[in-house]
N, C-alpha and C positions, 0 to 999 in steps of 0.2 A: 433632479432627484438623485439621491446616491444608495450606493450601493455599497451594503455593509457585507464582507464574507465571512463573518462570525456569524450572519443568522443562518449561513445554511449550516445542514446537518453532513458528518464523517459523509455519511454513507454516502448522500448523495456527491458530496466532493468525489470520492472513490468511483464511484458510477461512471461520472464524466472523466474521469484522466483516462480512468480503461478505457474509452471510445480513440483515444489520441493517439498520435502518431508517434512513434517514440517512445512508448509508454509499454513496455511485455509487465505482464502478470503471473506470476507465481502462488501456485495456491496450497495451502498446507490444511487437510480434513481437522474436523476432532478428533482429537487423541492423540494427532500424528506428528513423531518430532518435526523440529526442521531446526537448520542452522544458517547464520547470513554471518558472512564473515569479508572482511574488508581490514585496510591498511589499519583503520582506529581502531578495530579489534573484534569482539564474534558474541553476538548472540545466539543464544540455544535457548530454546520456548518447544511448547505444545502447543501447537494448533487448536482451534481454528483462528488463522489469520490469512490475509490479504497482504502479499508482497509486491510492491509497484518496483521496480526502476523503470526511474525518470531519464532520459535520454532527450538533451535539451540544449 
């Protein structure tokens, strides 16, 4: 049998990585800015999102 990972759903991917080792979450409400900013350069958005770093 195989297993396809395009039939699960975001959310549920999202779900399991938060359970993992290595995995913090950062959470930004609605409305509320947030910035991610790194060497390749910086997003600025409005909430609501879900911020993983992967630590792996």
């Amino acid at each position: 049998m195989d297993f396809n990972m395009s039939e699960i759903s975001t959310k549920e991917l999202v779900e399991e990585l938060r359970k993992r080792e290595g995995v913090f979450t950062n959470i930004a409400e609605p409305y509320e800015p947030y910035s991610v900013k790194t060497g390749d350069g910086q997003i600025d958005d409005i909430g609501p999102a879900i911020i993983l770093t992967v630590i792996d």
